[in-house]
C-alpha positions in Angstrom: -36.3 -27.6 -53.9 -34.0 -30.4 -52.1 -36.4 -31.1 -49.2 -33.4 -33.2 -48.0 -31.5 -30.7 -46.8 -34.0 -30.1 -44.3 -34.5 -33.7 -43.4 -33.0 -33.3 -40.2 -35.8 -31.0 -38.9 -39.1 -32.6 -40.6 -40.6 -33.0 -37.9 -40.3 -29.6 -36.3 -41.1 -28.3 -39.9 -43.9 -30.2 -39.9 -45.5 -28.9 -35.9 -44.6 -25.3 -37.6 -46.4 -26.1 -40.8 -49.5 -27.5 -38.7 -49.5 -24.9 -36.0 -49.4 -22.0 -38.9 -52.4 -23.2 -40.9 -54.7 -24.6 -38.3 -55.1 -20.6 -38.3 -56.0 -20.5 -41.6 -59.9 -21.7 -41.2 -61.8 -19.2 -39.5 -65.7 -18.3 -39.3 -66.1 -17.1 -43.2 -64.2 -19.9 -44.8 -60.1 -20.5 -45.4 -57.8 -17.7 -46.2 -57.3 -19.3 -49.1 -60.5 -18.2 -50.6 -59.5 -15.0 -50.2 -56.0 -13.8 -50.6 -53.9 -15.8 -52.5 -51.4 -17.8 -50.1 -49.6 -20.4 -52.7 -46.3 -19.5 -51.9 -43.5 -21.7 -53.9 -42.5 -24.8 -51.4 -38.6 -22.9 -50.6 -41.3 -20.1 -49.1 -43.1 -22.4 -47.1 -40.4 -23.8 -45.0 -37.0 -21.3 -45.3 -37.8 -19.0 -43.1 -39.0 -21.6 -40.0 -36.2 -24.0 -41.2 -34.0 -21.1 -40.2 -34.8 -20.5 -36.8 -35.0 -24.6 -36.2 -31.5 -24.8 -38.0 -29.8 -22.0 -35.7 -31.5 -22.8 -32.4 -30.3 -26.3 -32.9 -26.8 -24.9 -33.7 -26.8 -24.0 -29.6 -28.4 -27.2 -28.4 -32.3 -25.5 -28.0 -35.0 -28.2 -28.6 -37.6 -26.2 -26.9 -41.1 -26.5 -27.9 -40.5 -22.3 -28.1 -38.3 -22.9 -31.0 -41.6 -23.6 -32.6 -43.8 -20.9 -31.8 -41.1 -18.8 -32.9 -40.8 -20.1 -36.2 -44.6 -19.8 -36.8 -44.0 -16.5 -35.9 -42.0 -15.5 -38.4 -44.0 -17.5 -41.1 -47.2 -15.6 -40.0 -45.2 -12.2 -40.9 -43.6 -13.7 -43.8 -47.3 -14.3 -45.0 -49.1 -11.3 -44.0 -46.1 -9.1 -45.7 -46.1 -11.3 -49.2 -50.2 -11.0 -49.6 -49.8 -7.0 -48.6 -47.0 -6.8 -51.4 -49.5 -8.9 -54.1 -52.4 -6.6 -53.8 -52.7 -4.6 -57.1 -55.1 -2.3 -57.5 -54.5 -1.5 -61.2 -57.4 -3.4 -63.3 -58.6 -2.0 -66.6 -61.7 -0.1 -66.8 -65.0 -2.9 -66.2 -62.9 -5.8 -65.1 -63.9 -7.4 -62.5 -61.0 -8.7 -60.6 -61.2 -12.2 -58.8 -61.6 -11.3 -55.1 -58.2 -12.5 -54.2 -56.6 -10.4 -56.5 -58.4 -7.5 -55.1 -57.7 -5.1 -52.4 -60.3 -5.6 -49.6 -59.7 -9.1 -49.0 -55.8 -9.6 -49.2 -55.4 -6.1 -47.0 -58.0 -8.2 -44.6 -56.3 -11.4 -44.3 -52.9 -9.9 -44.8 -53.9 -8.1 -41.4 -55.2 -11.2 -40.1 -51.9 -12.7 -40.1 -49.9 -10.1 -38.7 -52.5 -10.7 -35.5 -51.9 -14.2 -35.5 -48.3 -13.3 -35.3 -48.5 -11.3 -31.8 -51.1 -13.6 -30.5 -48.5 -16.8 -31.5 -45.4 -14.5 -29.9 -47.5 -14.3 -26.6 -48.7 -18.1 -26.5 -45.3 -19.1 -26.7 -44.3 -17.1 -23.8 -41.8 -14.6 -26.3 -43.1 -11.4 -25.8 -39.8 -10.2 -25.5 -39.5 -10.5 -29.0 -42.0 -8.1 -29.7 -40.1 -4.9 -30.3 -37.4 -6.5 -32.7 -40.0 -7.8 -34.5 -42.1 -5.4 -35.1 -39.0 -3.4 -36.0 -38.6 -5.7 -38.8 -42.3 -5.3 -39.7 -41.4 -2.2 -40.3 -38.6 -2.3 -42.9 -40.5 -5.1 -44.9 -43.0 -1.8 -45.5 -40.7 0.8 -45.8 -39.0 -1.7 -48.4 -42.6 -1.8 -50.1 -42.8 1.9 -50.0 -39.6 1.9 -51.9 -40.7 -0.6 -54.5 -43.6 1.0 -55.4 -41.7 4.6 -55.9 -39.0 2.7 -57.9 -40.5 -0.3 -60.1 -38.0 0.3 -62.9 -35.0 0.1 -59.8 -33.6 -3.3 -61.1 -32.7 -1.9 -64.2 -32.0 1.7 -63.7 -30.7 1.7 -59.9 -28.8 -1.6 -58.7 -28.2 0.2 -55.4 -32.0 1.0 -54.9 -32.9 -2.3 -55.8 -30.3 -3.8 -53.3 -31.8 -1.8 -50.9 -35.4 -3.1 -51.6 -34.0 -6.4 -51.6 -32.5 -5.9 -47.7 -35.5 -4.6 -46.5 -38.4 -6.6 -48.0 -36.5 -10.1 -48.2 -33.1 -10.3 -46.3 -34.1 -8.5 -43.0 -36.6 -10.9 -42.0 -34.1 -14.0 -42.6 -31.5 -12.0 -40.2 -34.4 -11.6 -37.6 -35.1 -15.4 -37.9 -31.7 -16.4 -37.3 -30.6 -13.6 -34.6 -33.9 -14.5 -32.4 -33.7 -18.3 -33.2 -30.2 -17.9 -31.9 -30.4 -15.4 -28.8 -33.5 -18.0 -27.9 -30.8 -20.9 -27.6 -28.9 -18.8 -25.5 -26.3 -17.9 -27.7 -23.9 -15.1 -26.8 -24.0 -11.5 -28.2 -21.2 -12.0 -30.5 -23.1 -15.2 -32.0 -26.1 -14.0 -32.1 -24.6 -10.6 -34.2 -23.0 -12.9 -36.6 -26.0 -15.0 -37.0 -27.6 -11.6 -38.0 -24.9 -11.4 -40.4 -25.5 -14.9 -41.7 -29.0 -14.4 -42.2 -28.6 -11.1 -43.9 -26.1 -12.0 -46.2 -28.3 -15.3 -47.0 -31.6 -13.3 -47.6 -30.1 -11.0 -50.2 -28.7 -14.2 -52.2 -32.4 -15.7 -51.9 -33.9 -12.2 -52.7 -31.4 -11.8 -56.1 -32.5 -15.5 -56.8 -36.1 -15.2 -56.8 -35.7 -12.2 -58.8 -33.6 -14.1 -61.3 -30.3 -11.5 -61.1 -27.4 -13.1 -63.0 -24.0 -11.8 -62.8 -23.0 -13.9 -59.7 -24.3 -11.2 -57.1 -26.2 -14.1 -55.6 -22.7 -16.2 -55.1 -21.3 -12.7 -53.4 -23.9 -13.3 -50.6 -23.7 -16.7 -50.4 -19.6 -15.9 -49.4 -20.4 -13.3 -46.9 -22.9 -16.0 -45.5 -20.3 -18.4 -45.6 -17.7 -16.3 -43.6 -20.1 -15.6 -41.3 -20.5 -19.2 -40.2 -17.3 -19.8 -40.3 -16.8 -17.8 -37.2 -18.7 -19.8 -35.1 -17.4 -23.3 -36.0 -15.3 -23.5 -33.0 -18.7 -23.0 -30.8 -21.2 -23.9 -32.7 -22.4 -27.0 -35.1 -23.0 -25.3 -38.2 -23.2 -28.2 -40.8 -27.1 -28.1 -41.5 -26.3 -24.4 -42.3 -23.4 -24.8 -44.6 -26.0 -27.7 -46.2 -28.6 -24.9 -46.9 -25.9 -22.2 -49.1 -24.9 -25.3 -50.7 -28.2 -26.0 -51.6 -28.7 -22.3 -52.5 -25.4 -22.6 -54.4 -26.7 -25.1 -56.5 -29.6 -23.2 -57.2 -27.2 -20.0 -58.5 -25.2 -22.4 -60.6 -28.7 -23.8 -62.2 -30.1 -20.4 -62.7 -26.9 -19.2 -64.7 -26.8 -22.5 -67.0 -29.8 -21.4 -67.9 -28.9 -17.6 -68.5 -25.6 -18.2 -69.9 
């Protein structure tokens, strides 16, 4: 991961990253002891880098922009332990307790309270009933998973589909709210939607190693959807992260190819 494409906004990556895990320690011990929260370092900081990246785009510096983009780390968290839980063991194994179902279902819980208690100490209740409405794709896009495992090889429009709804909706939320909180107008903050859709399904094909340049496809839509707002907005850190994820696509088909 190029970390210096998000140079720019260390430090408010950095109040995010702080913010998020002081809520990791609670009574029992560290979440960390039980649900498994290593996420790769691109899944640490893509999702908050977003909201930062677009709310900047309109001028917003507010300390909001923050509590927002913990916010939709807390979700991102609570929705990758849910989708990690696996409750298919052999017969007399005993599973470590992170790879178990109590725990992760606990904590993954956990987080998705942190995430409405975070929305209302930033003062963004408002938020609320989009988010939640993505809340509920990422788990109708589980649902859909788990009916269709073999979907990447049998169904390429299924496995789209679970690829919009568990991955790319939440990077259209980040990017619509991070831009509506800058004050954006509605036609910005729809094509910021678009932006951030079209960006999550390249990252979603990507992490699931799809070759065939699908991820590219994306990566244009993304592209033109910037495009459209660089007579009113400054989209060059953007543009810097589908390079970056351009790179990655290129990299990934070397190695295929």
């Amino acid at each position: 991961m190029n970390i210096r494409t998000f140079q720019s906004i260390y430090e408010e990556l950095q109040l995010t990253q702080s913010k998020v895990q002081k809520k990791f320690q609670i009574k029992a011990g560290n979440l960390g002891d039980f649900a498994r929260l290593n996420v790769s370092s691109l899944n640490r900081i893509i999702r908050p880098a977003l909201v930062i990246m677009t709310s900047r785009m309109f001028n917003n510096h507010s300390d909001k922009v923050i509590f927002l983009a913990a916010v939709i780390q807390y979700i991102y968290l609570a929705s990758y332990v849910h989708r990690r839980i696996n409750e298919d063991f052999p017969d007399g194994e005993k599973p470590d307790p992170r790879d178990d179902s109590q725990f992760p279902i606990l904590v993954g819980d956990y987080l998705f309270g942190r995430f409405f208690a975070t929305l209302c100490d930033g003062g963004l209740v408002q938020y609320l009933h989009p988010l939640a409405e993505i809340i509920r794709l990422i788990n109708e896009g589980g649902i859909l998973n788990k009916q269709n495992p073999d979907a990447r090889t049998v169904n390429l429009k299924t496995f789209q589909e679970i690829i919009r709804l568990e991955t790319a909706e939440l990077f259209a939320g980040s990017c619509r709210l991070g831009a509506h909180l800058a004050g954006a107008g509605e036609e910005q903050c729809k094509n910021m939607h678009y932006f951030g859709l079209s960006l999550g399904m390249a990252v979603g094909f990507l992490e699931e190693g799809v070759e065939g340049g699908l991820a590219n496809k994306y990566l244009d839509q993304a592209n033109g959807n910037l495009a459209a707002l660089a007579e009113t907005a400054q989209i060059g850190e953007l543009e810097g992260v589908i390079n970056l994820f351009r790179q990655r696509e290129e990299f990934m088909h070397r190695l295929v190819g």
